[in-house]
FIMI-609789 format. One record per atom (N, C-alpha, C): residue number from 1; x, y, z; residue in three letters; atom name. Coordinates in nm, 3 decimals. Example, Ala and Ser with C-alpha at 12.3 -4.5 7.8 and 13.67 -1.06 7.14 Angstrom:
! FIMI-609789
NODE   rovo        c1        c2        c3   votor   vexkol
NODE      1     1.319    -0.569     0.780     ALA        N
NODE      1     1.230    -0.450     0.780     ALA       CA
NODE      1     1.320    -0.330     0.780     ALA        C
NODE      2     1.285    -0.225     0.708     SER        N
NODE      2     1.367    -0.106     0.714     SER       CA
NODE      2     1.290     0.003     0.787     SER        C
//
This chain:
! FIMI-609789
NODE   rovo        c1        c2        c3   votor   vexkol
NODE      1     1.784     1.292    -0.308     UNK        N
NODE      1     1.709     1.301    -0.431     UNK       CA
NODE      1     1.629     1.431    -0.437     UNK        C
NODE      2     1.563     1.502    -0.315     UNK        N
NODE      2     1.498     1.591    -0.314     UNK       CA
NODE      2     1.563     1.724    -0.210     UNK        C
NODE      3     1.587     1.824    -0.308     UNK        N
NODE      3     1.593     1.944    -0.239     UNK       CA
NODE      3     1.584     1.948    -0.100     UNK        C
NODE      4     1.463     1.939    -0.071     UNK        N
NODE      4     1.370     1.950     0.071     UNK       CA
NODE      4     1.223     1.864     0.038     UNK        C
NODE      5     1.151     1.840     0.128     UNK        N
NODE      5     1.046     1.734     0.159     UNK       CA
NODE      5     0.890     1.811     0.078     UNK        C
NODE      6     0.912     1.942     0.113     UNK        N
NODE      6     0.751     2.011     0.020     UNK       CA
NODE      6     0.765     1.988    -0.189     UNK        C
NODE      7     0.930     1.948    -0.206     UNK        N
NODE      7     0.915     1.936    -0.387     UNK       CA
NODE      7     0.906     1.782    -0.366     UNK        C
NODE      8     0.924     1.707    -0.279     UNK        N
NODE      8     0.914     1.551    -0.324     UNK       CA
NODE      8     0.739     1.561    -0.290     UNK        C
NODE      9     0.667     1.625    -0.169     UNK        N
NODE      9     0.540     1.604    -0.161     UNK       CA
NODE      9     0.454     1.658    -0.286     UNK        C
NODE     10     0.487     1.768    -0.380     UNK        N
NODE     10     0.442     1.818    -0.465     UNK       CA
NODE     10     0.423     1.724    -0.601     UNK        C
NODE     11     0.591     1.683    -0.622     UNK        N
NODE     11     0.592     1.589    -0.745     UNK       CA
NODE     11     0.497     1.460    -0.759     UNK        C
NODE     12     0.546     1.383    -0.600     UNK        N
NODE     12     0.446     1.226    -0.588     UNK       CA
NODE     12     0.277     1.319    -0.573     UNK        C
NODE     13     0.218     1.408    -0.557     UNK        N
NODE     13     0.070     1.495    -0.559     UNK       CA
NODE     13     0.060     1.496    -0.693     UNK        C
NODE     14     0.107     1.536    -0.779     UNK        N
NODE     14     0.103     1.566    -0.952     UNK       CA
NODE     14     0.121     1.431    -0.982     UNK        C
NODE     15     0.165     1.337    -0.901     UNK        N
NODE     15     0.215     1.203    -0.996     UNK       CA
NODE     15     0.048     1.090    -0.969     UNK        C
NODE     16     0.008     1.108    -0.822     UNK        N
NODE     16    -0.116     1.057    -0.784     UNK       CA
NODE     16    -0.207     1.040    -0.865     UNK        C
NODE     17    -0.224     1.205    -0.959     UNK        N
NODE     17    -0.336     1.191    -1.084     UNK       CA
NODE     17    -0.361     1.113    -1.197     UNK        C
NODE     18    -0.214     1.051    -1.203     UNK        N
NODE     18    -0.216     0.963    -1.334     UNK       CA
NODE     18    -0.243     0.827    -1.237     UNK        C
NODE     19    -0.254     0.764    -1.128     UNK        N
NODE     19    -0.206     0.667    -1.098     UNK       CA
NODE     19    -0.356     0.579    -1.095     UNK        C
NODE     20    -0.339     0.462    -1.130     UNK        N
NODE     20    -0.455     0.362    -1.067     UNK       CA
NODE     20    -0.490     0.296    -0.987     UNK        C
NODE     21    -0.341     0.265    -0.923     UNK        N
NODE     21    -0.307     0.189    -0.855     UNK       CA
NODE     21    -0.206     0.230    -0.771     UNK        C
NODE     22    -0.254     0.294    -0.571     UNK        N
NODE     22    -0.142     0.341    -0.497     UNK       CA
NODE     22    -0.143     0.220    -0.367     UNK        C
NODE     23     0.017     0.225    -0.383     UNK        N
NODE     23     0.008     0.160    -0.227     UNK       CA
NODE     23     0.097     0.265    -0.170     UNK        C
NODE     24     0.065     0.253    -0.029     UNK        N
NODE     24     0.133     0.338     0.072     UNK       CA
NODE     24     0.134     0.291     0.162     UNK        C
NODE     25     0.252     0.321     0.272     UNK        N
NODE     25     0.184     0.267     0.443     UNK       CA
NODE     25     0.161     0.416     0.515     UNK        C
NODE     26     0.154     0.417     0.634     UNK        N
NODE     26     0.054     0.504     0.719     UNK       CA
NODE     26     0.130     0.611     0.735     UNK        C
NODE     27     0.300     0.633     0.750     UNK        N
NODE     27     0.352     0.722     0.753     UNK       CA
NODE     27     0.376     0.859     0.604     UNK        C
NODE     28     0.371     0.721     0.496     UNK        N
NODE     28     0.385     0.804     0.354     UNK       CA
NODE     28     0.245     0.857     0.297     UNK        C
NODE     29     0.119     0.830     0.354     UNK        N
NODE     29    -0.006     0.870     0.388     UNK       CA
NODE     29    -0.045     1.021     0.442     UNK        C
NODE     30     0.061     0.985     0.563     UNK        N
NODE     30     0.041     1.136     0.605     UNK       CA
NODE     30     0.142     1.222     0.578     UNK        C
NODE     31     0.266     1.207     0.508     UNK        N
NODE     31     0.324     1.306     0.520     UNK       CA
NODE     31     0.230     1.409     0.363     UNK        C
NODE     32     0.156     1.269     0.246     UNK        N
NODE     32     0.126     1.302     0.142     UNK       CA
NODE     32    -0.001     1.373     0.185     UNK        C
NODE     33    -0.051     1.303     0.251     UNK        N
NODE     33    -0.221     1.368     0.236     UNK       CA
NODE     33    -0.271     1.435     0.360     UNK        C
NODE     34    -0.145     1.437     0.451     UNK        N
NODE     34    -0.228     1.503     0.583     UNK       CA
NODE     34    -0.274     1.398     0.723     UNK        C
NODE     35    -0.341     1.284     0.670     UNK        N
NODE     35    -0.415     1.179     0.730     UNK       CA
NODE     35    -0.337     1.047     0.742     UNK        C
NODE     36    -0.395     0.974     0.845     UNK        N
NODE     36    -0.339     0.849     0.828     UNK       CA
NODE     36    -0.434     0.763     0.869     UNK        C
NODE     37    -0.537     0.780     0.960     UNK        N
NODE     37    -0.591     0.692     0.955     UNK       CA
NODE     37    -0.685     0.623     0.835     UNK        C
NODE     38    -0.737     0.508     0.817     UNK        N
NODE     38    -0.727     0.403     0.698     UNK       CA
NODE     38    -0.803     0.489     0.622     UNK        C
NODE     39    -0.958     0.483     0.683     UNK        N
NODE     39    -1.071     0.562     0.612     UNK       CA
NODE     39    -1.065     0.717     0.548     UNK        C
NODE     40    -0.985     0.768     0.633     UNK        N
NODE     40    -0.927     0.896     0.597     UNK       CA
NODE     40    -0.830     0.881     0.468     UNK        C
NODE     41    -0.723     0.781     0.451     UNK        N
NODE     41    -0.675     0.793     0.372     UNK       CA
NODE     41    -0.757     0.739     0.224     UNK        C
NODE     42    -0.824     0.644     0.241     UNK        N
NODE     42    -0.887     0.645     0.128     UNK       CA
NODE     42    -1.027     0.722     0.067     UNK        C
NODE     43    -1.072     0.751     0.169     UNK        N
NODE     43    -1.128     0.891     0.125     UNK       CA
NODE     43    -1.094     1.006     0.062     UNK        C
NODE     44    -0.955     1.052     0.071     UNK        N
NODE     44    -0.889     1.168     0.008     UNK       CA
NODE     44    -0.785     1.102    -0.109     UNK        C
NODE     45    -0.765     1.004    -0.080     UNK        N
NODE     45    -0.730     0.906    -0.268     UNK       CA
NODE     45    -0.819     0.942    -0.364     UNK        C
NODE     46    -0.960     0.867    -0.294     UNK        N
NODE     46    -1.061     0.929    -0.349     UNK       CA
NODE     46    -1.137     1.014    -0.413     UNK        C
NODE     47    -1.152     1.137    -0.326     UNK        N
NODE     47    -1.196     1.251    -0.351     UNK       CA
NODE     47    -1.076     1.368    -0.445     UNK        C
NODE     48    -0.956     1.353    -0.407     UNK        N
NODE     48    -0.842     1.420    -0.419     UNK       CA
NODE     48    -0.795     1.363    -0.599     UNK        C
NODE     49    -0.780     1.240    -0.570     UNK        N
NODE     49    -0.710     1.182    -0.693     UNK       CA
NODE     49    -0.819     1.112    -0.774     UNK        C
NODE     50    -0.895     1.093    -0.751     UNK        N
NODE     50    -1.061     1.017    -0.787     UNK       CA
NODE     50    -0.964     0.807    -0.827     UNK        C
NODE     51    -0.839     0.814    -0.725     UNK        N
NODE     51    -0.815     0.696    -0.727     UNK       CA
NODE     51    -0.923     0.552    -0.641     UNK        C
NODE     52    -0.957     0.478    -0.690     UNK        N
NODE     52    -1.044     0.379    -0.642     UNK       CA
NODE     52    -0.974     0.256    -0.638     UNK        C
NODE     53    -0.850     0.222    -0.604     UNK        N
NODE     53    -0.742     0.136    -0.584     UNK       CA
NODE     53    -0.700     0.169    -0.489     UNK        C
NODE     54    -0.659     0.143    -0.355     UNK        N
NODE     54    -0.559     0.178    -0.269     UNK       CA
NODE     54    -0.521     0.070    -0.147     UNK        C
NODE     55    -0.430     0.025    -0.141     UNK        N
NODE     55    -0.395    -0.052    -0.046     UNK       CA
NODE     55    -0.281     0.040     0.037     UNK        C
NODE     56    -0.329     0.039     0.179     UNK        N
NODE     56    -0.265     0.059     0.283     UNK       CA
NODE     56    -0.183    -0.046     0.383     UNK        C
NODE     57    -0.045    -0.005     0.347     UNK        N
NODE     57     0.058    -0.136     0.419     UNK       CA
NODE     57     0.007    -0.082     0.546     UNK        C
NODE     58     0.031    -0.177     0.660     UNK        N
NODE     58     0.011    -0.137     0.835     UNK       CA
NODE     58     0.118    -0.286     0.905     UNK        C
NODE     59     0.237    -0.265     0.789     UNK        N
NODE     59     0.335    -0.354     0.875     UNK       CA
NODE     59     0.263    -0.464     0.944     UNK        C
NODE     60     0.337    -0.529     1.062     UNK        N
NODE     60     0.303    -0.618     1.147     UNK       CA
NODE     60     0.137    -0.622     1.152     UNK        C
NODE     61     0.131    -0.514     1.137     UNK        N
NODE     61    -0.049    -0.540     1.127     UNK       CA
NODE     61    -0.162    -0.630     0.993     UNK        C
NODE     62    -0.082    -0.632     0.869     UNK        N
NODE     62    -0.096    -0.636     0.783     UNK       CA
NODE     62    -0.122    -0.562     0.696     UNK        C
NODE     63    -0.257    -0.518     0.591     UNK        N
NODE     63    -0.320    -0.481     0.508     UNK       CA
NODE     63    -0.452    -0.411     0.484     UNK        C
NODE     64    -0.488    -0.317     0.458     UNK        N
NODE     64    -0.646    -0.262     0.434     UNK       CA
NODE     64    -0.594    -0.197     0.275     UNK        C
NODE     65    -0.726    -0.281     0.182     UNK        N
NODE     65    -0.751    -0.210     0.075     UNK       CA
NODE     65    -0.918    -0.152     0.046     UNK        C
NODE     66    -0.880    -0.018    -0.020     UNK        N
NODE     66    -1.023     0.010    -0.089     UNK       CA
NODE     66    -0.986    -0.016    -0.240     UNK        C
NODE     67    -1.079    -0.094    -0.272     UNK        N
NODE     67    -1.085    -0.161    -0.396     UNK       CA
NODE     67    -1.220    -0.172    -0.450     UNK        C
NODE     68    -1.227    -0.028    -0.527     UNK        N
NODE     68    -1.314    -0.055    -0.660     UNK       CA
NODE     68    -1.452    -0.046    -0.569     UNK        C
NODE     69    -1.481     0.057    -0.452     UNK        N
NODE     69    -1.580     0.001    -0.330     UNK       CA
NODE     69    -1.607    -0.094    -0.248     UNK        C
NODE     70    -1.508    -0.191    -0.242     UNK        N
NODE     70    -1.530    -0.250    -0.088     UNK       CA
NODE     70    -1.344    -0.233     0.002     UNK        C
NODE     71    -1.343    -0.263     0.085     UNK        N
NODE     71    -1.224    -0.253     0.236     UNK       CA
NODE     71    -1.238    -0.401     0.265     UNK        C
NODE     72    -1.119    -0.428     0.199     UNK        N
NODE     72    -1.055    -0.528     0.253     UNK       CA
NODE     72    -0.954    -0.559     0.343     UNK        C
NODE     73    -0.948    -0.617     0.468     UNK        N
NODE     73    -0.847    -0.595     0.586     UNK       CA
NODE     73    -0.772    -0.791     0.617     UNK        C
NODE     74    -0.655    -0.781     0.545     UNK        N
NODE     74    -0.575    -0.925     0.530     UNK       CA
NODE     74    -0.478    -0.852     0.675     UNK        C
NODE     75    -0.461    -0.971     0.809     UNK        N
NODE     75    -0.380    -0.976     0.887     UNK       CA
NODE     75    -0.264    -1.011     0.860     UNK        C
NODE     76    -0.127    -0.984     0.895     UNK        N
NODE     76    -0.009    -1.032     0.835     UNK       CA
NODE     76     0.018    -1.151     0.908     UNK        C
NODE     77     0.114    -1.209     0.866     UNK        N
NODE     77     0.207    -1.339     0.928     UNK       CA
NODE     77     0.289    -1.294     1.033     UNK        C
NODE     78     0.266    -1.365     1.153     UNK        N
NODE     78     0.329    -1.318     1.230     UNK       CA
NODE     78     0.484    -1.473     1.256     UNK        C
NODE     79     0.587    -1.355     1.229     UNK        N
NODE     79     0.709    -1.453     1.175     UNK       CA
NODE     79     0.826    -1.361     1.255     UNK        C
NODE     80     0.950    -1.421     1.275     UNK        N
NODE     80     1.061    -1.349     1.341     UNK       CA
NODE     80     1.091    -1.296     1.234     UNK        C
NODE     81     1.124    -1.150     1.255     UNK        N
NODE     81     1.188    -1.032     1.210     UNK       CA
NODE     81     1.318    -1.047     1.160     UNK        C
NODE     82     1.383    -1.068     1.094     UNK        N
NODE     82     1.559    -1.063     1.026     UNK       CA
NODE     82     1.563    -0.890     1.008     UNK        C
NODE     83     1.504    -0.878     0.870     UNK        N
NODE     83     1.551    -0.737     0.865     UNK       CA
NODE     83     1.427    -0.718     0.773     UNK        C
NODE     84     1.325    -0.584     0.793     UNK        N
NODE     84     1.222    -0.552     0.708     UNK       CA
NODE     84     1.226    -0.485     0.592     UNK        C
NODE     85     1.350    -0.432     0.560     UNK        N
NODE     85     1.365    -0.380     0.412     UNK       CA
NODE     85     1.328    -0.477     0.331     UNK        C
NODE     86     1.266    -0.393     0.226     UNK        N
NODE     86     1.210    -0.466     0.112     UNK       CA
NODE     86     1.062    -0.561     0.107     UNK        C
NODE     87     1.039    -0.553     0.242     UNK        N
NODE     87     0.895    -0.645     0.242     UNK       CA
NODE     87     0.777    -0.634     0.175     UNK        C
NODE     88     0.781    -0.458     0.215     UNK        N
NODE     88     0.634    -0.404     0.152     UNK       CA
NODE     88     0.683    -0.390    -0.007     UNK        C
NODE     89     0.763    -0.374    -0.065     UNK        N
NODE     89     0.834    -0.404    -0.253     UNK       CA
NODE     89     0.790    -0.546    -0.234     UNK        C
NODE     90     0.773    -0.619    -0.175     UNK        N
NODE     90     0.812    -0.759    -0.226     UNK       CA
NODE     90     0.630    -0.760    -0.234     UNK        C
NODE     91     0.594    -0.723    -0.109     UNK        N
NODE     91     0.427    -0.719    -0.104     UNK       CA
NODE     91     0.346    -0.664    -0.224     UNK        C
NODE     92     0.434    -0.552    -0.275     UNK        N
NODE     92     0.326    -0.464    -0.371     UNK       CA
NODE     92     0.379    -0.580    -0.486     UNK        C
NODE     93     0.477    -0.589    -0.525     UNK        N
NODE     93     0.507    -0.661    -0.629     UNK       CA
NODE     93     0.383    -0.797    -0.651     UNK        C
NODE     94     0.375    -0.882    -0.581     UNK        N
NODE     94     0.355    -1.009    -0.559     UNK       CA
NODE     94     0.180    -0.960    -0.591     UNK        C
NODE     95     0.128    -0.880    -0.537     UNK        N
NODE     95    -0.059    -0.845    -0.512     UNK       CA
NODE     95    -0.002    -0.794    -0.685     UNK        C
NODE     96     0.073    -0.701    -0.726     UNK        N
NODE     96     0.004    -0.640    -0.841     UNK       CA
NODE     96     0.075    -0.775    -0.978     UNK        C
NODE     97     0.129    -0.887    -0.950     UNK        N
NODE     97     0.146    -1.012    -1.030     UNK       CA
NODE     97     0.002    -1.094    -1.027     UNK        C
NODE     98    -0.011    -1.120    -0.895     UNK        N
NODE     98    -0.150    -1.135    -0.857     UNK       CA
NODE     98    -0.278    -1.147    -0.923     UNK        C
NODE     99    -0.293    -0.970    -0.940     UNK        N
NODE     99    -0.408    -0.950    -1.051     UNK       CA
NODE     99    -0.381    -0.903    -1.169     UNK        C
NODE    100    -0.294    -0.956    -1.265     UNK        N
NODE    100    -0.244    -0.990    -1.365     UNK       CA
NODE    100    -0.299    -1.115    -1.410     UNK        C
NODE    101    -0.207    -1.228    -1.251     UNK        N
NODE    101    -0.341    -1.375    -1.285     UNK       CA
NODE    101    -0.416    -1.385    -1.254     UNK        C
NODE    102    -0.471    -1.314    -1.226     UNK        N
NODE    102    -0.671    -1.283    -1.204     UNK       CA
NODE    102    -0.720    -1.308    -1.036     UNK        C
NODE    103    -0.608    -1.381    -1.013     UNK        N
NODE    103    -0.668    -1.384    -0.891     UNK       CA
NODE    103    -0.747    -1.318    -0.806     UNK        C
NODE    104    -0.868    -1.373    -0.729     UNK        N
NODE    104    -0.922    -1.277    -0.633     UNK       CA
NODE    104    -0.893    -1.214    -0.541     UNK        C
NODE    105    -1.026    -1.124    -0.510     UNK        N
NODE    105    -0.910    -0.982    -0.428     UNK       CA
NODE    105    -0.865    -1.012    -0.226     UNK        C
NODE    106    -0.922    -1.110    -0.198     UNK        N
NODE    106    -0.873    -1.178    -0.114     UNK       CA
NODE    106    -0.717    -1.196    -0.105     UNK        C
NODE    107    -0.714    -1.249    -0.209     UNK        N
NODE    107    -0.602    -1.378    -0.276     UNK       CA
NODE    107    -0.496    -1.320    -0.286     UNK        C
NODE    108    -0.522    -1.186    -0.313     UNK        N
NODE    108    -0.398    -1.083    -0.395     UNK       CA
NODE    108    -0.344    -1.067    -0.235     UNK        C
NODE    109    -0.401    -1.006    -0.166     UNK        N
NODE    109    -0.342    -0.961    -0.039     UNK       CA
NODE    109    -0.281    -1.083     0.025     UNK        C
NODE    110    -0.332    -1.241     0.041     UNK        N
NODE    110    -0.245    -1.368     0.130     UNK       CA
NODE    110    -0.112    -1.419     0.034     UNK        C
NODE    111    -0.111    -1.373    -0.112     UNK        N
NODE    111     0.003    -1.354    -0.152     UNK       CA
NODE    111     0.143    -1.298    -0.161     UNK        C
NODE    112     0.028    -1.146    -0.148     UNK        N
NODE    112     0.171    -1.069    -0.092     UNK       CA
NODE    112     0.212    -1.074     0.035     UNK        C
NODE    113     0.141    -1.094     0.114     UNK        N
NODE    113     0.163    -1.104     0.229     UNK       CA
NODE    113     0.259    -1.262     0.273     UNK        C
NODE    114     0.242    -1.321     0.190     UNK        N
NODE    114     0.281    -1.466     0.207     UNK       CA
NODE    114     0.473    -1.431     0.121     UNK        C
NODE    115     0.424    -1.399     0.033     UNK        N
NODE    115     0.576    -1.338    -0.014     UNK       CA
NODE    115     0.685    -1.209     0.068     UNK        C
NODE    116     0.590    -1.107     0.137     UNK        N
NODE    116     0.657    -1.031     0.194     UNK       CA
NODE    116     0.726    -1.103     0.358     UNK        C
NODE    117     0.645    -1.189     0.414     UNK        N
NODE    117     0.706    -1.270     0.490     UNK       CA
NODE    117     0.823    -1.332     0.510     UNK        C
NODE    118     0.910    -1.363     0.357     UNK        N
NODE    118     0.943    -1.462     0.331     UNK       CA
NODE    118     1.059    -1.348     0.350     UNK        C
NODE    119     1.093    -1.234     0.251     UNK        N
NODE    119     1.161    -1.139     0.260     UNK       CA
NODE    119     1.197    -1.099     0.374     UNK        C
NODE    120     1.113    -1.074     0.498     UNK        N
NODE    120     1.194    -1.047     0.640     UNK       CA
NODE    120     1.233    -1.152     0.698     UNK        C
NODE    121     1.217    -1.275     0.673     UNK        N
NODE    121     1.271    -1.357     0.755     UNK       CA
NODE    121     1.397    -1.388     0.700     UNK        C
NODE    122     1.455    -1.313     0.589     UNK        N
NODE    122     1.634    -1.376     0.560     UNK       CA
NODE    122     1.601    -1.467     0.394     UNK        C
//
């Protein structure tokens, strides 16, 4: 899809500004912003994109969001592995249905997380 890796980092950088709502996990973090660790990354969402939404996938680990000023950290399900494609799609999907139905911001994350589960196990 991309030439080389500096026009895909450029385009998703120009695309950040419009966004309200980013999820990423720790590797697509740093190749975008430099950083990966959590605080780091939402600090430069922050400052960079003046985004105040951000949930950070951390796989097997689960979840950290900055949301609107507070860090929220949901542990994942720990379940046998089939195959992990598609988990974190199934995750973002499910949190951003979530708060559509209003649910709280707890709630949004044991959802997706409860749905992305379901996806690696087959």
């Amino acid at each position: 899809m991309w030439a080389n890796i500096d026009d895909a980092i450029n385009v998703l950088s120009k695309a950040l500004g419009f966004a309200d709502v980013v999820f990423l996990d720790e590797d697509e973090a740093n190749l975008l912003l430099g950083v990966s660790a959590v605080d780091d990354v939402f600090r430069e969402l922050r400052s960079r994109f003046g985004i105040n939404r951000v949930v950070l996938k951390l796989g097997i680990k689960g979840s950290m969001a900055y949301w609107e000023g507070r860090v929220i950290k949901v542990n994942a399900f720990r379940v046998p592995v089939k195959d992990p494609i598609g988990a974190g799609d199934a995750y973002a999907g499910v949190f951003l249905a979530s708060i559509l139905r209003g649910s709280r911001r707890g709630e949004r994350h044991e959802e997706g997380l409860c749905c992305s589960r379901h996806g690696r196990n087959g």
